[in-house]
N, C-alpha and C positions, 0 to 999 in steps of 0.2 A: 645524607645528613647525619646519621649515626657515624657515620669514619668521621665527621670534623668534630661532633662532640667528642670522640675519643681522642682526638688528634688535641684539642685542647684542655682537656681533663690529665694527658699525659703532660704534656708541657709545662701545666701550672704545677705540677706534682713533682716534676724534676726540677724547677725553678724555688721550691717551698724547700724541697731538701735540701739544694745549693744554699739558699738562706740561713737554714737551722744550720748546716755545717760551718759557715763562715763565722756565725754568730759564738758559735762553742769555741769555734780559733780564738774572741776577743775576749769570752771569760777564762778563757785561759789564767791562771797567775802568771804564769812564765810571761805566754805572749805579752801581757799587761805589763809587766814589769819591760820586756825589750822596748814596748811604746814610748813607756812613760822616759826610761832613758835616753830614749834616741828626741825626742820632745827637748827635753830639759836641755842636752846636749846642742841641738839646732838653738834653744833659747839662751842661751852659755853665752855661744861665739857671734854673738850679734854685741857690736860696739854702743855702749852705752851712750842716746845723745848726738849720736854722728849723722854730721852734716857735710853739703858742699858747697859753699859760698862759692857763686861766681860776681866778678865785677869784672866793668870795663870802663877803662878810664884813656883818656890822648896820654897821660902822661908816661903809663906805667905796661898798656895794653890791655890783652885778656890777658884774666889771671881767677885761680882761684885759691880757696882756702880748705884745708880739711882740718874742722873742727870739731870734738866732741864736749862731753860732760867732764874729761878727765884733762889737763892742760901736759899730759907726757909726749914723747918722742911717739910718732908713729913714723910706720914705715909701710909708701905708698910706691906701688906699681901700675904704670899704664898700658894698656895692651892692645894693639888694632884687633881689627874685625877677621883677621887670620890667626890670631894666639898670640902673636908676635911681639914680645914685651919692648916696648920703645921707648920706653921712661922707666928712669927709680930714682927715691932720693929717700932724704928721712926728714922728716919737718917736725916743731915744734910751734906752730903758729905763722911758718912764713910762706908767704905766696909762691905759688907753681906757676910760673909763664904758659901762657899757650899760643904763644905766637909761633913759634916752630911747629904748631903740630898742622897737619893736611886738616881740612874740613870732613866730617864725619863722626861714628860712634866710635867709644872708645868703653872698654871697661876697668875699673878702677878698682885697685885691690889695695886695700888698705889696714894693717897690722900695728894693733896697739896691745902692747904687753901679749897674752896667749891667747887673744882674741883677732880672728879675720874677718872682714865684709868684704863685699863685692858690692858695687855699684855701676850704675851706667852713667858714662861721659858721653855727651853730644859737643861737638866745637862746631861752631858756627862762620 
């Protein structure tokens, strides 16, 4: 009985230091300061507003729309489920067809001015 209290007296004791240690890495200023830019930076290149309209219409097919807050040229690339870019174009408000594309996930990269997203494509 006395080996498992020591057995968990040690345990808790090397878990409490791991803690205090980790905790000194985040008052760090330095570390703090890497956080906070790598933060801001992830918050940067997020496209303001960005959306993806899908519609489906007899007339025109599936199609959609990549629209944000800002009415500029983006420039969008599609990519299969192997990396494989299979699409590019540059739109300013005009429909992408998806009637060429195979049924599946697709992810969507899309560049407006020095900002990139990624998003996921489902075609149905």
């Amino acid at each position: 009985m006395k080996t498992i209290y020591f057995l968990v007296a040690l345990t808790l004791s090397i878990s409490a230091n791991a803690l205090t240690t980790n905790q000194k890495d985040i008052e760090n200023p330095k570390a703090a300061k890497k956080v906070s830019a790598l933060e801001s930076k992830m918050n940067s290149s997020k496209i303001d507003g960005l959306k993806i309209v899908s519609y489906d219409s007899k007339k025109m097919g599936k199609h959609i729309y990549v629209v944000s807050d800002n009415y500029v040229q983006k420039k969008v690339s599609i990519y299969n489920f192997k990396g494989e870019r299979v699409f590019k174009t540059t739109t300013v408000g005009s429909p992408i067809y998806l009637s060429k594309f195979e049924k599946g996930n697709y992810a969507i990269k899309i560049k407006e001015g020095g900002k990139t997203e990624i998003k996921e494509l489902t075609v149905n």
